[in-house]
C-alpha positions as CSV (number, residue, x, y, z in Angstrom):
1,X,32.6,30.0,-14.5
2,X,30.1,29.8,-17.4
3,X,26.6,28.6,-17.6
4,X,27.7,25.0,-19.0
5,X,30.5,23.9,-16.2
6,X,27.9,25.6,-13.4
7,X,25.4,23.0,-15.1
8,X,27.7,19.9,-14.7
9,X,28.8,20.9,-11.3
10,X,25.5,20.8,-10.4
11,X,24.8,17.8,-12.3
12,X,27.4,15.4,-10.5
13,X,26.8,17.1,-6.8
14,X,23.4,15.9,-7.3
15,X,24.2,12.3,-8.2
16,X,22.4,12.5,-11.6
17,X,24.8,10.4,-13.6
18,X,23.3,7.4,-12.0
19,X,20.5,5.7,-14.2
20,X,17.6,6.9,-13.8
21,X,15.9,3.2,-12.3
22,X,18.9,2.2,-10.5
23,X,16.5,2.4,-7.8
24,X,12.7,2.2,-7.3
25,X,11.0,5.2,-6.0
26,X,9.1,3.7,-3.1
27,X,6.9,6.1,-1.5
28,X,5.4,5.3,2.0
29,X,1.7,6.6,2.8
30,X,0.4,6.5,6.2
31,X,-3.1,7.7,7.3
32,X,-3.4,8.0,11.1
33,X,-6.4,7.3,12.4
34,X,-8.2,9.5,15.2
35,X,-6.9,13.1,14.1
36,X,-9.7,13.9,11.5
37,X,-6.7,13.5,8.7
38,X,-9.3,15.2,5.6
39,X,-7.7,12.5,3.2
40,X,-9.3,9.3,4.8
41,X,-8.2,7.2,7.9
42,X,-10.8,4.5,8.1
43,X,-11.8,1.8,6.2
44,X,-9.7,2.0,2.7
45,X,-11.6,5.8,2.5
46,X,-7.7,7.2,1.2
47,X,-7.5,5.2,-2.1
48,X,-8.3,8.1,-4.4
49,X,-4.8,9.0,-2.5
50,X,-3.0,6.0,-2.9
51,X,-4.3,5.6,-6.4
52,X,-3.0,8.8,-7.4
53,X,0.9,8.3,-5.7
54,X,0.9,4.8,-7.0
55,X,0.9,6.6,-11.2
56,X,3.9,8.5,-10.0
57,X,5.8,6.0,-7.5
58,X,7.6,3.1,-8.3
59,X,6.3,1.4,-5.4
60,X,3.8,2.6,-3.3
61,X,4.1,1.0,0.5
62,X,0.7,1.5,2.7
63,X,-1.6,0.3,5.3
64,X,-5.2,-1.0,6.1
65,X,-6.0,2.8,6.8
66,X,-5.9,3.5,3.3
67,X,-7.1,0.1,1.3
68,X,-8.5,-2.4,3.4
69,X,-11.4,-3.8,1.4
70,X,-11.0,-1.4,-2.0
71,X,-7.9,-3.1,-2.7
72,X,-9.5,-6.3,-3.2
73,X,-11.8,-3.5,-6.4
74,X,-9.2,-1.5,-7.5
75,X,-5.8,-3.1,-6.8
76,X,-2.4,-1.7,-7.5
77,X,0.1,-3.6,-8.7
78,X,2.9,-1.3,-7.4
79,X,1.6,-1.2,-3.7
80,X,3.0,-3.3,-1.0
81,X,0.0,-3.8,1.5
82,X,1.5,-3.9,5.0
83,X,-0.1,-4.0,8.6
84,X,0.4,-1.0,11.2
85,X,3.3,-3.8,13.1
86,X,5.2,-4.6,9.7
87,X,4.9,-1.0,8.7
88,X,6.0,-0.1,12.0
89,X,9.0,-2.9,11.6
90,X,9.9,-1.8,8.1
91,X,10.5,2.3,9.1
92,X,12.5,0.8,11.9
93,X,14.6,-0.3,9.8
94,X,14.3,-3.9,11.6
95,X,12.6,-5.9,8.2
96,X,12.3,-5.6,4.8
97,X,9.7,-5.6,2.6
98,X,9.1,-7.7,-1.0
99,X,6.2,-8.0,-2.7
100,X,4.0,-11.7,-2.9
101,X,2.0,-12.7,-6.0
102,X,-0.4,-14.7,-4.0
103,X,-2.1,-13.3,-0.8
104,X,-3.6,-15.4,1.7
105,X,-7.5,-14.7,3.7
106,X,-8.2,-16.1,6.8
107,X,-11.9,-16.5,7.9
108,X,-12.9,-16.2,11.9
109,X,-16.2,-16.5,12.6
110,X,-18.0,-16.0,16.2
111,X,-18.9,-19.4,17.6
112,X,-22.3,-18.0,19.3
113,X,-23.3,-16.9,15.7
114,X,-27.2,-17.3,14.5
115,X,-27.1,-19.8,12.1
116,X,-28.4,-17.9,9.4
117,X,-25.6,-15.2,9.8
118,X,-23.5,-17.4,9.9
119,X,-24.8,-18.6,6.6
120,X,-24.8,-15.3,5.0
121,X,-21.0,-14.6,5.7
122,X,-20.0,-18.6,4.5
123,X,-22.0,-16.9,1.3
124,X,-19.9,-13.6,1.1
125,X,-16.9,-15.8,1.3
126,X,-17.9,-18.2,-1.1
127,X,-18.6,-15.5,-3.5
128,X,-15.3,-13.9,-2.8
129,X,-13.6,-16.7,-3.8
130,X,-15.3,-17.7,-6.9
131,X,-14.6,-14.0,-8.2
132,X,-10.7,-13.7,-6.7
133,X,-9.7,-17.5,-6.5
């Protein structure tokens, strides 16, 4: 057999007459937390991570382990944002994922709060708002 039917045989085995973007490339990262992981695990400390799958992903599915609060700085338009039950729902197989365009923040504050505190954080949220919307 010569080099160019080898080639092709190859070629259609692997399924590469299909477009190229017939499908995204989703790439899932998880961080566990508690196992001294040396790429992050708390508090959004994995985005150098996530920022460098997201340039080569289509789509780039993650959890508070890795962004938290720096996605709010240095968001990523390809990354679906998911908590550890609808990540855990999602591998299952049980839901599926889209993206949203407009994400929600809820506020809880402790009742037994000092007042001035509790002025600070109304302030932090405040801010937050006028800079996001």
């Amino acid at each position: 057999m010569n080099d160019d039917k080898r080639n092709n045989n190859l070629h259609n085995d692997l399924n590469l007459d299909l477009p190229l973007n017939s499908s995204p490339y989703t790439v899932v990262l998880i961080v566990p937390t508690g196992i001294g992981a040396a790429i992050g695990g708390y508090a959004g400390d994995a985005l150098p991570v996530a920022r460098a799958m997201a340039q080569v992903a289509d789509r780039l599915i993650t959890h508070p382990n890795v962004l938290n609060g720096a996605q709010l700085y240095w968001s990523l338009p390809n990354a679906l944002y998911v908590e550890g039950y609808g990540l855990d729902q999602f591998a299952a197989g049980h839901w599926g994922l889209r993206p949203v365009t407009q994400n929600r923040v809820g506020l809880v504050l402790d009742q037994g709060m000092e007042p001035e505190l509790r002025w600070r954080h109304l302030q932090a949220a405040d801010a937050a708002r006028a800079t996001w919307g």
